[in-house]
Predicted model as a PDB file, atoms N, CA, C, CB and O in Angstrom, pLDDT in the B-factor column:
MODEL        1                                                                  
ATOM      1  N   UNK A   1      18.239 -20.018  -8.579  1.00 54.00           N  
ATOM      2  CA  UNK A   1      17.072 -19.832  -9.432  1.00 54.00           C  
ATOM      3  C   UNK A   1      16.612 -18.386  -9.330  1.00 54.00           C  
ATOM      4  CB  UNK A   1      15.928 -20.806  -9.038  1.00 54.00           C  
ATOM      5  O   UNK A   1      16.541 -17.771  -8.266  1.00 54.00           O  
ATOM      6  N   UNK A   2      16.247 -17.804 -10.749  1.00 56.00           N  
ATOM      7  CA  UNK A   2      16.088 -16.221 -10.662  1.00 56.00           C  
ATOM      8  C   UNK A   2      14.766 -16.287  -9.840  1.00 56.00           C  
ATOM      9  CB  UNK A   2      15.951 -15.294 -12.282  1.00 56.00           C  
ATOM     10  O   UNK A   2      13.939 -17.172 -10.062  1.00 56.00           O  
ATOM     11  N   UNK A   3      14.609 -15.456  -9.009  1.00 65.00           N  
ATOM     12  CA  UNK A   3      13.153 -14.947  -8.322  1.00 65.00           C  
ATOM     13  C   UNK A   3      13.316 -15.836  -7.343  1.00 65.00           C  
ATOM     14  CB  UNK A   3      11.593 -15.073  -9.167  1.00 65.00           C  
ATOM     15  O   UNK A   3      12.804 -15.233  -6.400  1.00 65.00           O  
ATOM     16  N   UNK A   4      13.688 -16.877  -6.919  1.00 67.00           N  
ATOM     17  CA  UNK A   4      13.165 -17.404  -5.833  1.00 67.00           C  
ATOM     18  C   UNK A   4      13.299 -16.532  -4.836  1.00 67.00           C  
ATOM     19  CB  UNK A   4      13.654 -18.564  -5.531  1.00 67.00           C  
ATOM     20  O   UNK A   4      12.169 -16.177  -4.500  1.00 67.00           O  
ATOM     21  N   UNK A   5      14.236 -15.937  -4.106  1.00 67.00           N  
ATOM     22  CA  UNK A   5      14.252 -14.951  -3.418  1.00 67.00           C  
ATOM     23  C   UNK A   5      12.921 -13.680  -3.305  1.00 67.00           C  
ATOM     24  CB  UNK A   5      15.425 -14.543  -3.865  1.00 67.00           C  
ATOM     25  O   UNK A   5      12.407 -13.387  -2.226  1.00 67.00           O  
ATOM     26  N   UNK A   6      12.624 -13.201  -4.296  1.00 76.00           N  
ATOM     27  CA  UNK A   6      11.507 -12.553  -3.968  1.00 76.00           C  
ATOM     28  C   UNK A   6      10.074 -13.529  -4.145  1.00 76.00           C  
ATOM     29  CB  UNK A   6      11.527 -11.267  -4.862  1.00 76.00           C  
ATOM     30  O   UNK A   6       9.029 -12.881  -4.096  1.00 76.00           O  
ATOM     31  N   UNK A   7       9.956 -14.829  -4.320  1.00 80.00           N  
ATOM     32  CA  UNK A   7       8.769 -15.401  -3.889  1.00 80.00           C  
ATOM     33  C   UNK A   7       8.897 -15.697  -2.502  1.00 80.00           C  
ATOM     34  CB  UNK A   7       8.414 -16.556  -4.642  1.00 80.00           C  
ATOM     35  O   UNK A   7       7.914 -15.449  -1.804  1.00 80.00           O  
ATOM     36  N   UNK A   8       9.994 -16.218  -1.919  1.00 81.00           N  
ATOM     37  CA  UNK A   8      10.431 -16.251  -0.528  1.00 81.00           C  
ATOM     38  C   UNK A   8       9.879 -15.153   0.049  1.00 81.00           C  
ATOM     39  CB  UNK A   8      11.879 -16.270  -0.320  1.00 81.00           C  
ATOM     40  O   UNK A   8       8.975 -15.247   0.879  1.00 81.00           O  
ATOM     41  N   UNK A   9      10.321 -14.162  -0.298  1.00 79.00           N  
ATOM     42  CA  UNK A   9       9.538 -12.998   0.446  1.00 79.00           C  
ATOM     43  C   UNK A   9       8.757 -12.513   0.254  1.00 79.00           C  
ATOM     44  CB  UNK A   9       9.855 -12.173   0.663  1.00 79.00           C  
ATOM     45  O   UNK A   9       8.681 -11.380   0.729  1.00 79.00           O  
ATOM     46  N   UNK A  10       7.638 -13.033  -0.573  1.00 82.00           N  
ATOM     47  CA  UNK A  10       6.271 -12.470  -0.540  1.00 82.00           C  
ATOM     48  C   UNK A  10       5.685 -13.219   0.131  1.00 82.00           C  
ATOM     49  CB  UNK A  10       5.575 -12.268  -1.674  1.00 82.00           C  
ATOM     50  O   UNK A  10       4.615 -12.827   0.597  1.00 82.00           O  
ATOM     51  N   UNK A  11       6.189 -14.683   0.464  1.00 86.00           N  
ATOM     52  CA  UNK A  11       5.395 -15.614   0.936  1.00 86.00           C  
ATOM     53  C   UNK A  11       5.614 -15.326   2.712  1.00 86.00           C  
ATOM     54  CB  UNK A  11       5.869 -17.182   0.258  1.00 86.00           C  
ATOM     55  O   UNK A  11       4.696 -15.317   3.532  1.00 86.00           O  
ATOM     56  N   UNK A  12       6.872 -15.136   2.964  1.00 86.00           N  
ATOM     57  CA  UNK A  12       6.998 -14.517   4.390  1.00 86.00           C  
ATOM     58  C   UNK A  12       6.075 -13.395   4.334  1.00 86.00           C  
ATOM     59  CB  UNK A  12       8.520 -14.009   4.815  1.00 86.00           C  
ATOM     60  O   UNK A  12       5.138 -13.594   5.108  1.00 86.00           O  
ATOM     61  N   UNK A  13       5.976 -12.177   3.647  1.00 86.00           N  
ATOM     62  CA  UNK A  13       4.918 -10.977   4.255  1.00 86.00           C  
ATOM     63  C   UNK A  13       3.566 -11.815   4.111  1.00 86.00           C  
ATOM     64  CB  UNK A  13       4.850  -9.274   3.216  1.00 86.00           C  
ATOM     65  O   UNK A  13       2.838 -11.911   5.099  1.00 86.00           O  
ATOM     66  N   UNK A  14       3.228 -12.397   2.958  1.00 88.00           N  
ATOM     67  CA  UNK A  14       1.782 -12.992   3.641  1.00 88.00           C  
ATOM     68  C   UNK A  14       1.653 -13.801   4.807  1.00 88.00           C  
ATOM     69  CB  UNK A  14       1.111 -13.825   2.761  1.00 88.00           C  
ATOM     70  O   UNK A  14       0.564 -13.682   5.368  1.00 88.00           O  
ATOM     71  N   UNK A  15       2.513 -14.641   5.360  1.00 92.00           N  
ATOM     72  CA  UNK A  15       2.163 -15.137   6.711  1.00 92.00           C  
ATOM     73  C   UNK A  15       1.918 -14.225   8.037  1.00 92.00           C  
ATOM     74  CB  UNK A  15       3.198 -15.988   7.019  1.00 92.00           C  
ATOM     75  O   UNK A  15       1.064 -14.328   8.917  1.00 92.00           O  
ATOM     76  N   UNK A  16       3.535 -12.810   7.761  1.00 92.00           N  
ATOM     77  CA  UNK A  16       3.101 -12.144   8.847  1.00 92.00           C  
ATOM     78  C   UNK A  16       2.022 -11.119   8.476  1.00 92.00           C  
ATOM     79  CB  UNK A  16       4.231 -11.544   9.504  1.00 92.00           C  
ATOM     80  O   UNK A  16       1.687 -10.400   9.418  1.00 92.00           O  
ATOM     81  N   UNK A  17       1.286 -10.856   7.081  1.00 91.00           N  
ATOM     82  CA  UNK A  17       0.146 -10.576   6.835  1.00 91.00           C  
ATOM     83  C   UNK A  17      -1.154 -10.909   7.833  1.00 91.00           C  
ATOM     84  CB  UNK A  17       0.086 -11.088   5.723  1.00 91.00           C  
ATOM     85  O   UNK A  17      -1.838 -10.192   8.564  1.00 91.00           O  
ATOM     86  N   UNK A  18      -1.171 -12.302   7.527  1.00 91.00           N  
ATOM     87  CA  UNK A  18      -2.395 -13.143   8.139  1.00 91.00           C  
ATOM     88  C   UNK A  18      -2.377 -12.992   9.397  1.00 91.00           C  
ATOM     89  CB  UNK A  18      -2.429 -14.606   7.905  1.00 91.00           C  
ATOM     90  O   UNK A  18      -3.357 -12.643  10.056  1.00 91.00           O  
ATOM     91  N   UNK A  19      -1.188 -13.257   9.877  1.00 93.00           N  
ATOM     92  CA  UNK A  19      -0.868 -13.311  11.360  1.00 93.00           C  
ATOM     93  C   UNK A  19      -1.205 -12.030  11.869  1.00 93.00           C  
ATOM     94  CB  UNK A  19       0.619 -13.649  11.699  1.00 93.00           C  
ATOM     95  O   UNK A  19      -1.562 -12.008  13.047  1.00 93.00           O  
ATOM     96  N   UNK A  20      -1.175 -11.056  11.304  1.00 93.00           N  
ATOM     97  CA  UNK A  20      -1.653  -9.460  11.809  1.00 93.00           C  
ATOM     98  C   UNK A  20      -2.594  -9.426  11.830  1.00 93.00           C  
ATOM     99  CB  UNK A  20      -1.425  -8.301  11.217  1.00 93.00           C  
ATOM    100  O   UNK A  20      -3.074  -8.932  12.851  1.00 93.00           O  
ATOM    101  N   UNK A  21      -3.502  -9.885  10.809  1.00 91.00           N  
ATOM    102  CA  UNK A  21      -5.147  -9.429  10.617  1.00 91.00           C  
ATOM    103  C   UNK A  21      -5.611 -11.028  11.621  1.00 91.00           C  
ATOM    104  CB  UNK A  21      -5.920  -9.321   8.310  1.00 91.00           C  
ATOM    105  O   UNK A  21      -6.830 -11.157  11.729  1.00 91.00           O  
ATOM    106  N   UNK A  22      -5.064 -11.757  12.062  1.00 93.00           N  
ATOM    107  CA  UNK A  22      -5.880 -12.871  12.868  1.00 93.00           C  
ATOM    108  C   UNK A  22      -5.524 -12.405  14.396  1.00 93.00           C  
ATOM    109  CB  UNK A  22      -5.325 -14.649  12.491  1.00 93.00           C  
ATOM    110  O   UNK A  22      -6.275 -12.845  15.267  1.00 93.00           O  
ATOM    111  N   UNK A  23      -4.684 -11.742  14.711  1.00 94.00           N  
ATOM    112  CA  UNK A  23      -4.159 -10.663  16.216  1.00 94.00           C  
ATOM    113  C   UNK A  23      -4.933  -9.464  16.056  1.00 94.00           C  
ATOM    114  CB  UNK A  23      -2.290 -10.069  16.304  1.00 94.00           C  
ATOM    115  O   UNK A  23      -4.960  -8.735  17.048  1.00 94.00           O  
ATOM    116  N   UNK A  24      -5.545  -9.103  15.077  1.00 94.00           N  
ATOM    117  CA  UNK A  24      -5.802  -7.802  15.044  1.00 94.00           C  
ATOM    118  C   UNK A  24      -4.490  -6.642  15.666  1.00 94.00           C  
ATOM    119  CB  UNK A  24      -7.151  -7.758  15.858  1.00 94.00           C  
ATOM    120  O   UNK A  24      -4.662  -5.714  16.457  1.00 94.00           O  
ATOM    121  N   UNK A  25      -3.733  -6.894  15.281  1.00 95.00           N  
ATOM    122  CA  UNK A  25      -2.519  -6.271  15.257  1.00 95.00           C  
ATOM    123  C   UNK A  25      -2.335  -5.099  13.958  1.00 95.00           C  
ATOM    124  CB  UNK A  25      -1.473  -7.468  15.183  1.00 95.00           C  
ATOM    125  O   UNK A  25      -3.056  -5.287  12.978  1.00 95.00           O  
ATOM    126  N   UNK A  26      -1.713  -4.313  13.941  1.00 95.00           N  
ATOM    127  CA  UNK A  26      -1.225  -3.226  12.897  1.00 95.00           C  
ATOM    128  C   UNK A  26       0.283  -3.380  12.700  1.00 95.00           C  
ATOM    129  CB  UNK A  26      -1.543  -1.664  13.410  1.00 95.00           C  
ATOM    130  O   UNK A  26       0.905  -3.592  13.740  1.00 95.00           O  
ATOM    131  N   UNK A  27       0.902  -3.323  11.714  1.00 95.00           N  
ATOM    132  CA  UNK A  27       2.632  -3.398  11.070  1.00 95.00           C  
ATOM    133  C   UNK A  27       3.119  -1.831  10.955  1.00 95.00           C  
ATOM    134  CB  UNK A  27       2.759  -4.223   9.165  1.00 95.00           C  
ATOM    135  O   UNK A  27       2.581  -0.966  10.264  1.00 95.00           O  
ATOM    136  N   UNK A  28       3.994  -1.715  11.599  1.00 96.00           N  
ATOM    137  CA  UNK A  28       4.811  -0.485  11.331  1.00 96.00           C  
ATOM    138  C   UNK A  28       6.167  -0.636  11.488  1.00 96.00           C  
ATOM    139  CB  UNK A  28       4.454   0.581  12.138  1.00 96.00           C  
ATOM    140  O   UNK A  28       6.778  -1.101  12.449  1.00 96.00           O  
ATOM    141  N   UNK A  29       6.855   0.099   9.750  1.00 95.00           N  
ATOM    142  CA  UNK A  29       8.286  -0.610   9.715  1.00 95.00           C  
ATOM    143  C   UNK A  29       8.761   0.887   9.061  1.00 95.00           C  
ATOM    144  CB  UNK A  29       8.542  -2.358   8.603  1.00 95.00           C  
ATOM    145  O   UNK A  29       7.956   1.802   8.885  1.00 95.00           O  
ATOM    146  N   UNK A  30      10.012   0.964   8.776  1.00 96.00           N  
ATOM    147  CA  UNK A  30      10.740   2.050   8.274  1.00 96.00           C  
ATOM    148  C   UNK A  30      11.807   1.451   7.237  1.00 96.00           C  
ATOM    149  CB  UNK A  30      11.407   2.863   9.478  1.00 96.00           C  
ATOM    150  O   UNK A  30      12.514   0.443   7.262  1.00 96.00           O  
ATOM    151  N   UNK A  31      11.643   2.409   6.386  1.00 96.00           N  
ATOM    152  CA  UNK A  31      12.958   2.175   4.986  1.00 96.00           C  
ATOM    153  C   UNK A  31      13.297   3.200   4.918  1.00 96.00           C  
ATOM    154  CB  UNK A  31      12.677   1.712   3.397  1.00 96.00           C  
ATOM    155  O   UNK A  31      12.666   4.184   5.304  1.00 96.00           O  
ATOM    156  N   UNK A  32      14.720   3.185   4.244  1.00 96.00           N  
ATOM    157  CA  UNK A  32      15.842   4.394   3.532  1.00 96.00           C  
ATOM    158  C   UNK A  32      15.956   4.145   2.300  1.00 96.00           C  
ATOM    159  CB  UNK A  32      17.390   4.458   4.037  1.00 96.00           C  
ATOM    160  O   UNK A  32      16.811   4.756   1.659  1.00 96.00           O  
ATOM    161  N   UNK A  33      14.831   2.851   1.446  1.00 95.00           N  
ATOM    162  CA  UNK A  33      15.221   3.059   0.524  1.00 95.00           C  
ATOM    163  C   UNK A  33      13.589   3.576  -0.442  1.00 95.00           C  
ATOM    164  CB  UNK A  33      16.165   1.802   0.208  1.00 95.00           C  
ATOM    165  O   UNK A  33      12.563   2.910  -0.579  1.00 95.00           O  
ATOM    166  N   UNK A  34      13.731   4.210  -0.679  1.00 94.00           N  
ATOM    167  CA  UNK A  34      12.409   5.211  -0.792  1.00 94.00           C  
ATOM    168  C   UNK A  34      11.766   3.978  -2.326  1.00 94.00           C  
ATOM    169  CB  UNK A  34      12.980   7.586  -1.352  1.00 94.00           C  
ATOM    170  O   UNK A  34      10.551   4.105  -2.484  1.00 94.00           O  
ATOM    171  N   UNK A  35      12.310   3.123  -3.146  1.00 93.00           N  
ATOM    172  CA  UNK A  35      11.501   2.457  -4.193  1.00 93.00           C  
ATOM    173  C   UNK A  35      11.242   1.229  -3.182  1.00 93.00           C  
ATOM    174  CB  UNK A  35      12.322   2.107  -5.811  1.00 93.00           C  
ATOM    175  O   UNK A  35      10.459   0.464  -3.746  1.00 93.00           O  
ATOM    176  N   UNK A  36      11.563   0.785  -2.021  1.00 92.00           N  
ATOM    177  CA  UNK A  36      11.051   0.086  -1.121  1.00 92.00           C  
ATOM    178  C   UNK A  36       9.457   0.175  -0.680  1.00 92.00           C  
ATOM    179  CB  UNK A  36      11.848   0.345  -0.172  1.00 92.00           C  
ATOM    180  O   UNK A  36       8.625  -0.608  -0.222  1.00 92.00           O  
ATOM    181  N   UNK A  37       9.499   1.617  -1.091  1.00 93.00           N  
ATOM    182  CA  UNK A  37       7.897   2.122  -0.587  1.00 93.00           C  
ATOM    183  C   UNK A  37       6.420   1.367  -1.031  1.00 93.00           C  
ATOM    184  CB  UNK A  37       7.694   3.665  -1.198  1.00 93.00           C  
ATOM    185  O   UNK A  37       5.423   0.871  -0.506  1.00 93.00           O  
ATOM    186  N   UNK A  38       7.181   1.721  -2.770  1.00 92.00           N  
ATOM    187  CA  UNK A  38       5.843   0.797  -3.417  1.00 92.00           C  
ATOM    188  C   UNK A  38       5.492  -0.785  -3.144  1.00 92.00           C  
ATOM    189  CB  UNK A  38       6.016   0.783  -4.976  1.00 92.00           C  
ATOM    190  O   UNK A  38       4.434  -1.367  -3.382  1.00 92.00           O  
ATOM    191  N   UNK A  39       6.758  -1.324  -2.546  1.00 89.00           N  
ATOM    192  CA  UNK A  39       6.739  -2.819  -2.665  1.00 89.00           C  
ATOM    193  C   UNK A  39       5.749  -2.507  -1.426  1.00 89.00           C  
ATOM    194  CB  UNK A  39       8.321  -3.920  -2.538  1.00 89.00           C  
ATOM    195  O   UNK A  39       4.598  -2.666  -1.833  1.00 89.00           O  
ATOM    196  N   UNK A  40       5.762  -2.164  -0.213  1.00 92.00           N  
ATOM    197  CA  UNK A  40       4.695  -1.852   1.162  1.00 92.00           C  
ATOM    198  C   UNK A  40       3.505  -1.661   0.627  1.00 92.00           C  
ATOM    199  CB  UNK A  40       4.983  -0.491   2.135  1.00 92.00           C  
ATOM    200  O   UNK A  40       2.453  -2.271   0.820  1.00 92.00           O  
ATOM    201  N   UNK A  41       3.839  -0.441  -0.313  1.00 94.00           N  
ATOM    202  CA  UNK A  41       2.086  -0.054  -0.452  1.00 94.00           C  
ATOM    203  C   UNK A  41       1.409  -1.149  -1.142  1.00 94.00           C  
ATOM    204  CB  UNK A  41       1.701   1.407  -1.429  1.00 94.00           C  
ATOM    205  O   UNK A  41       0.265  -1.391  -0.757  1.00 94.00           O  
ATOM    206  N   UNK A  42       1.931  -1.914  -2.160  1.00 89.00           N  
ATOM    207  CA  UNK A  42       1.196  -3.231  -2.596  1.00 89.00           C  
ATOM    208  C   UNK A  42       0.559  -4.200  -0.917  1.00 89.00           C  
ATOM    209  CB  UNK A  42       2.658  -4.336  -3.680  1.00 89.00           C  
ATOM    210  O   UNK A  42      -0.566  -4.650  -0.699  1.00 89.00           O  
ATOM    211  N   UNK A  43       1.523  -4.222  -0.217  1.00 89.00           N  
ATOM    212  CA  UNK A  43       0.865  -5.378   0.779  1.00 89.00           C  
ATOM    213  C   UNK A  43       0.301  -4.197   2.044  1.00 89.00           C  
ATOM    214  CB  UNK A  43       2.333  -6.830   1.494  1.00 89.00           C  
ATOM    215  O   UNK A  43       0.470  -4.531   3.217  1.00 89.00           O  
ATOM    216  N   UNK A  44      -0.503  -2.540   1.671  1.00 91.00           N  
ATOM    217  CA  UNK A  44      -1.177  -2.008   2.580  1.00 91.00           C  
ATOM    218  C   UNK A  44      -0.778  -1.049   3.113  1.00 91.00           C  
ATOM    219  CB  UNK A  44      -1.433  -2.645   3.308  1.00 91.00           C  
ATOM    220  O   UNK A  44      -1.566  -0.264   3.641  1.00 91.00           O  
ATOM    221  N   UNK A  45       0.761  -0.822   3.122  1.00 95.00           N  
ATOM    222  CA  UNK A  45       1.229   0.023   4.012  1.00 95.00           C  
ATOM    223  C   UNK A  45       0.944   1.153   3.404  1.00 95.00           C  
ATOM    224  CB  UNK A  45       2.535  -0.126   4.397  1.00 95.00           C  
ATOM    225  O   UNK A  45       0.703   1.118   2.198  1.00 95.00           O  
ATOM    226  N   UNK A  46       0.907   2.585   4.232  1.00 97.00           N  
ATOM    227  CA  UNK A  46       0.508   3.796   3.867  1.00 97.00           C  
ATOM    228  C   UNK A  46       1.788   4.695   4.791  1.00 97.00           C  
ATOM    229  CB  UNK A  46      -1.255   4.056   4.273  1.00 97.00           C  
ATOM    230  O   UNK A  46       2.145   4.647   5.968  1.00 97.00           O  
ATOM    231  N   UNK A  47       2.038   5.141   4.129  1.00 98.00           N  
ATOM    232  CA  UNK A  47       3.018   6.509   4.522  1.00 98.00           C  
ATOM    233  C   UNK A  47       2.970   7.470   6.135  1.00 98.00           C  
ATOM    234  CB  UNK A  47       2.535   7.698   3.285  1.00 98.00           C  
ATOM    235  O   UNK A  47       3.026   8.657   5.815  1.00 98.00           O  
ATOM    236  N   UNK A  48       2.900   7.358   7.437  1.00 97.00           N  
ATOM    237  CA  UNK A  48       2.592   7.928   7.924  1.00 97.00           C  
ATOM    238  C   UNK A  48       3.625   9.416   8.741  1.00 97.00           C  
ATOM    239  CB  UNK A  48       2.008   7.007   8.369  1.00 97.00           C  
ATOM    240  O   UNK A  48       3.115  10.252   9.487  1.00 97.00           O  
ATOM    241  N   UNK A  49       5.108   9.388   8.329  1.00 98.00           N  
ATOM    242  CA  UNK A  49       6.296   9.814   8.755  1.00 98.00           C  
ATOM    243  C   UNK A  49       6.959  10.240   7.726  1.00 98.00           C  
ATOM    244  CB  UNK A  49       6.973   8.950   9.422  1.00 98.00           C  
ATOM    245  O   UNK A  49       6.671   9.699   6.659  1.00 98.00           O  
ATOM    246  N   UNK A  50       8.048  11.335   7.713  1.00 98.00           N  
ATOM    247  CA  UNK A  50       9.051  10.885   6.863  1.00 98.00           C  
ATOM    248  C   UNK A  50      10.269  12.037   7.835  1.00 98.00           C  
ATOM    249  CB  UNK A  50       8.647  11.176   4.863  1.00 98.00           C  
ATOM    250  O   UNK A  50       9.946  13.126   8.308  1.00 98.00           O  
ATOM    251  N   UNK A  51      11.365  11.534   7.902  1.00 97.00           N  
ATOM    252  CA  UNK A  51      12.355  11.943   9.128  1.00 97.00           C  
ATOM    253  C   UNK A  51      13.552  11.965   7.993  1.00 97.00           C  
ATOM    254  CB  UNK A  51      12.555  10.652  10.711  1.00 97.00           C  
ATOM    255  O   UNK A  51      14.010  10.997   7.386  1.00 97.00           O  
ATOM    256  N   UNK A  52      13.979  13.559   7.871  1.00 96.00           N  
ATOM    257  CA  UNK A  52      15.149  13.924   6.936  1.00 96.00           C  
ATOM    258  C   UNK A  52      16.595  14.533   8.104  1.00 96.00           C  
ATOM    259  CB  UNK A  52      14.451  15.385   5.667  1.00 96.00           C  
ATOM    260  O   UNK A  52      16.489  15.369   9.001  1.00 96.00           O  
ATOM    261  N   UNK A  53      17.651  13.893   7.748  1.00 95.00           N  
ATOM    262  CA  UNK A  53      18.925  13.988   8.791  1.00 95.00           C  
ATOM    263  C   UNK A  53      19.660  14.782   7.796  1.00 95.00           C  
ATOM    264  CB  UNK A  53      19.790  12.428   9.374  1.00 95.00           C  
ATOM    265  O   UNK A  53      20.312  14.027   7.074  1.00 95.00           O  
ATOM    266  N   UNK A  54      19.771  15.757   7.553  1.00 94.00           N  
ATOM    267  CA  UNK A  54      20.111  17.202   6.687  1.00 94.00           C  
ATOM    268  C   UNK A  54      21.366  16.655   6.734  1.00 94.00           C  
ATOM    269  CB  UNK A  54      19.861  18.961   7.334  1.00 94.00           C  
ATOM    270  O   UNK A  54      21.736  16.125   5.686  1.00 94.00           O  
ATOM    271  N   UNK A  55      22.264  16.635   7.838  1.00 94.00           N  
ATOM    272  CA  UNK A  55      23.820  16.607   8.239  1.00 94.00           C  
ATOM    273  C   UNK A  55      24.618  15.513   7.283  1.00 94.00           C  
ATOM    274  CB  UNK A  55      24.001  16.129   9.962  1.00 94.00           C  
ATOM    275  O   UNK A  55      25.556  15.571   6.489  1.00 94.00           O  
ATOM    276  N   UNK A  56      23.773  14.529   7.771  1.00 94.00           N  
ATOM    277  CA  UNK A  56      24.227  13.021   7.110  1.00 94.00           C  
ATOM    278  C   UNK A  56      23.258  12.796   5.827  1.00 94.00           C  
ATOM    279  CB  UNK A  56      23.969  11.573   8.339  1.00 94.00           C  
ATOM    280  O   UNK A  56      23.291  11.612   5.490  1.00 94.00           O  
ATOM    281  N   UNK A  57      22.342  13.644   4.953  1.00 95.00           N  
ATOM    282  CA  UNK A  57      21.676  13.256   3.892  1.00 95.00           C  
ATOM    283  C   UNK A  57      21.006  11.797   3.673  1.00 95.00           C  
ATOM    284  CB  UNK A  57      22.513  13.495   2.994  1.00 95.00           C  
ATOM    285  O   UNK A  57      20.819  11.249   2.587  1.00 95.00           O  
ATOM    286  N   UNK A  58      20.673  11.273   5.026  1.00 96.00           N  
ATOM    287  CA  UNK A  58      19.657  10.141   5.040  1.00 96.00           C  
ATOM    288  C   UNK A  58      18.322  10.625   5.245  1.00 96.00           C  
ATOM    289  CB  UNK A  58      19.941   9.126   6.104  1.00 96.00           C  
ATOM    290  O   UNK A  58      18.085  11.626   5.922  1.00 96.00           O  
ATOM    291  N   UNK A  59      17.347   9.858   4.609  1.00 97.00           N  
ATOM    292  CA  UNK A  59      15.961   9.979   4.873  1.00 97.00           C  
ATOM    293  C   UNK A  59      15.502   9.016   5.381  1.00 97.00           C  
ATOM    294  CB  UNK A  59      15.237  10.228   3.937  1.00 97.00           C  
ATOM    295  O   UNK A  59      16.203   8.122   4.906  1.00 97.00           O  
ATOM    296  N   UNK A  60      14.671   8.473   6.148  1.00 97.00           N  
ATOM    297  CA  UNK A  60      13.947   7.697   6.167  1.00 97.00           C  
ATOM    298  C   UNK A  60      12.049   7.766   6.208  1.00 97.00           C  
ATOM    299  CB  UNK A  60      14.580   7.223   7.043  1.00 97.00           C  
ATOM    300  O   UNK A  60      11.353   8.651   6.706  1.00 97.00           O  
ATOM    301  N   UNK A  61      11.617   6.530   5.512  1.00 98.00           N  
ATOM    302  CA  UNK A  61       9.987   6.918   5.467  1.00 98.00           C  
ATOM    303  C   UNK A  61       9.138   5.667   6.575  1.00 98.00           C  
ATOM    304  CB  UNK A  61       9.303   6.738   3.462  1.00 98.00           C  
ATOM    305  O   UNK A  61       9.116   4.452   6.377  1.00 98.00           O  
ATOM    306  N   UNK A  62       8.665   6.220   7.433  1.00 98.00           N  
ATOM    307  CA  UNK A  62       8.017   5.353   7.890  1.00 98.00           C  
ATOM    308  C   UNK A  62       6.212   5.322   7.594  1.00 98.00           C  
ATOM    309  CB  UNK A  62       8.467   5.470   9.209  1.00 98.00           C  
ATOM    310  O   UNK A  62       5.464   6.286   7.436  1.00 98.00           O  
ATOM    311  N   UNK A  63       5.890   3.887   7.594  1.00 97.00           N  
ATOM    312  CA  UNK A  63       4.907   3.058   7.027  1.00 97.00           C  
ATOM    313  C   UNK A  63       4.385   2.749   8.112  1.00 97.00           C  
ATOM    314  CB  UNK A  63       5.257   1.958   6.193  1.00 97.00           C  
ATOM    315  O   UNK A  63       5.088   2.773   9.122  1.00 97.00           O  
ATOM    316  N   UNK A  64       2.756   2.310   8.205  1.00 97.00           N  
ATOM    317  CA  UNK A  64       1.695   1.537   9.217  1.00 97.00           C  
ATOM    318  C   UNK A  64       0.753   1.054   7.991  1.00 97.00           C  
ATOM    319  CB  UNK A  64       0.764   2.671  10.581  1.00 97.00           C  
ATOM    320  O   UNK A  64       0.192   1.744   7.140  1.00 97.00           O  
ATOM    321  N   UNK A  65       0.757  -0.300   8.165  1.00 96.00           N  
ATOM    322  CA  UNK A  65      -0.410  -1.106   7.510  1.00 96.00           C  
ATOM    323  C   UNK A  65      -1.530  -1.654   8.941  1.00 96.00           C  
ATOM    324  CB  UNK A  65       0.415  -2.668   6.516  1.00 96.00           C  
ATOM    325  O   UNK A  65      -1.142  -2.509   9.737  1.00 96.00           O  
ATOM    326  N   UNK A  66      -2.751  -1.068   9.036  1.00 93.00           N  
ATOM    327  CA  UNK A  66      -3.452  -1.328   9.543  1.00 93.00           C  
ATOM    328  C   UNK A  66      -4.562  -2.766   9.532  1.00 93.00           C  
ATOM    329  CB  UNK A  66      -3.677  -0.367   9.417  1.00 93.00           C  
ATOM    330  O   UNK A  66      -5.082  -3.106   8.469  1.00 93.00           O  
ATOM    331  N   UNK A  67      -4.831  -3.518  10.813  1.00 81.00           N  
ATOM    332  CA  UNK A  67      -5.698  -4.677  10.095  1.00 81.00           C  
ATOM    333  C   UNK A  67      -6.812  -4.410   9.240  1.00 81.00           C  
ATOM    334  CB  UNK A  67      -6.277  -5.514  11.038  1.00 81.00           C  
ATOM    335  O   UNK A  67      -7.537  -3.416   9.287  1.00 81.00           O  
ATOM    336  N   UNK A  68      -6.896  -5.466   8.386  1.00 67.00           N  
ATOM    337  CA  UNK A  68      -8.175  -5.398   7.434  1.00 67.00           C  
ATOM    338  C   UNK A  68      -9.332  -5.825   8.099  1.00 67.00           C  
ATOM    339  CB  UNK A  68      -8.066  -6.266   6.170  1.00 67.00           C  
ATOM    340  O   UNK A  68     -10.412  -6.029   7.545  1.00 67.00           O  
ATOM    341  N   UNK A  69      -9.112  -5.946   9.202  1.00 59.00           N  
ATOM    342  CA  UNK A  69     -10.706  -6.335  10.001  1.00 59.00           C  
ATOM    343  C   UNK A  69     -11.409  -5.141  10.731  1.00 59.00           C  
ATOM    344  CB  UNK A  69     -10.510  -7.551  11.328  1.00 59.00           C  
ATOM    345  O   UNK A  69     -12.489  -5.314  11.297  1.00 59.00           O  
TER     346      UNK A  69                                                      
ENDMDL                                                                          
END                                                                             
């Protein structure tokens, strides 16, 4: 079925959503794939890194979504 896969995974980030803001915990994760970014910034995450490997032409951006409490 088209999409089930990404409702699957919105429904996983909202649990470990909740589960962060009920720990008062903060999320910090890293991608290489830089249109990955916006899907984070929808569920909070904000940009705090970005680590460029010149040699091998990988980037990566790292993200922290802080609790909402």
């Amino acid at each position: 079925e088209k999409g089930k896969g990404k409702r699957a995974a919105n429904e996983l980030w909202k649990g470990i959503l909740k589960e962060s803001d009920k720990k008062n915990l903060p999320i910090c994760l890293e991608t290489s794939v830089k249109k990955n970014m916006n899907v984070y910034r929808r569920f909070g995450f904000e940009l705090y890194h970005t680590w460029h490997n010149k040699k091998d032409g990988i980037t990566l951006w790292f993200m922290k979504r802080e609790t909402s409490l």
